[in-house]
N, C-alpha and C positions, 0 to 999 in steps of 0.2 A: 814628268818628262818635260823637258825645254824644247821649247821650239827656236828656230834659233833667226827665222822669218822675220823681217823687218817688218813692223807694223806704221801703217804712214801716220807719221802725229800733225795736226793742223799746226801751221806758223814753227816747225822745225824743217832745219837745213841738214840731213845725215852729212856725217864728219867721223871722221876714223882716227883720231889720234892721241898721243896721250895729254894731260893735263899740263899747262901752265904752271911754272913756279907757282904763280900767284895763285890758280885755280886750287891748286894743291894745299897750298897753306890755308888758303880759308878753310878748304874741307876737314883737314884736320882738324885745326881751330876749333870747328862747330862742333866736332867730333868731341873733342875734349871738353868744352866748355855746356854742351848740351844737355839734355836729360839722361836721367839715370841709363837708360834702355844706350844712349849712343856711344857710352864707348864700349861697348860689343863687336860694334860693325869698325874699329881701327884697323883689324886686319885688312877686312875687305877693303877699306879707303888705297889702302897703297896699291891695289890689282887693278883700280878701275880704271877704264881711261873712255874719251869724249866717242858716246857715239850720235851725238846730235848738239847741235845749237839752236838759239831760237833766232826768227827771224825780224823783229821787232826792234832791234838793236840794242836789247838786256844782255846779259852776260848769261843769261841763263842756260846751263847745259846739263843736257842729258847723258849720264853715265852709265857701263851695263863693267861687269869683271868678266874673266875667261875667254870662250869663244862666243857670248854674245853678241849681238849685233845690231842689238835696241832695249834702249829702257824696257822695264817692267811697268806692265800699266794696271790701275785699278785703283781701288782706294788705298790712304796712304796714313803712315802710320808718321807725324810729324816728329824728329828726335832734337831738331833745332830752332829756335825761331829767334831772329835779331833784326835790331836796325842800326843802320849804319850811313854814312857820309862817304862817296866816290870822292876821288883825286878834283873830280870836277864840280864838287859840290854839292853834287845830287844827293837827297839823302832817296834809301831805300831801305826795304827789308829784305831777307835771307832767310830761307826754307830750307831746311833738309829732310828729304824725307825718305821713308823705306815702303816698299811694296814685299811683300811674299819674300821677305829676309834678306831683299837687298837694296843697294843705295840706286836710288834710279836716277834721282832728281837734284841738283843743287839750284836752287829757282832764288834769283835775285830780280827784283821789282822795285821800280819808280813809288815815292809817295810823296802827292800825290800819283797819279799818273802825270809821266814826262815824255815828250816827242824826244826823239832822234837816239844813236846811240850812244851810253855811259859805262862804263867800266864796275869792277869791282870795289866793294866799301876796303876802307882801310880797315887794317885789322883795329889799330888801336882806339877806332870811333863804334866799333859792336857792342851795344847795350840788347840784355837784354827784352824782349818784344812784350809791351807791356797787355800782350792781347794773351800769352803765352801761362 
């Protein structure tokens, strides 16, 4: 059974809306480009849309599909890991991960850690995560 309860996550902003060209493209991207296990979840990628951001000023958001209303939380089953260079320079990494069969999280991060907000990596600077 789903619950369909908003669960409060520390340092996210609830948001109701759908994805970003650009949000969109990376998810694919990772999708296609990830481990064996991620392109599975392609379907689900095109139903999902934002239902949280974070507050930190990462690009990082939380995604649920259907009538969800918050990520799925718990441990996580990683299907993507990269690093990447922003428009602004920043380099980061990219996480995609699954919880209980579905995509909860597309978590982009500063490296090292960066103050203020940054954008998404380009696509064409994704290597992949040499921790991975």
């Amino acid at each position: 059974m789903t619950d369909n309860k908003s669960e409060p996550l520390f340092g996210a902003r609830p948001e109701d809306r759908p994805l970003t060209d650009a949000e969109r493209t990376l998810l694919e991207w990772l999708i296609a480009h990830g481990s064996r296990e991620a392109q599975q979840y392609a379907p689900q990628a095109s139903q999902v849309r934002v239902v949280a951001t974070c507050t930190c000023g990462c690009p990082t958001i939380d995604v649920a599909a259907g009538d969800r209303d918050h990520r799925t939380v718990g441990g996580s089953l990683v299907i993507a890991d990269f690093e990447g260079v922003t428009p602004e320079g920043i380099e980061v990494g990219v996480i995609l991960h699954v919880r209980q069969d579905q995509l909860p999280e597309l978590e982009v991060y500063a490296m090292p850690d960066g103050d203020g907000p940054f954008g998404l990596p380009t696509i064409e600077s994704l290597r992949q995560s040499p921790l991975s």
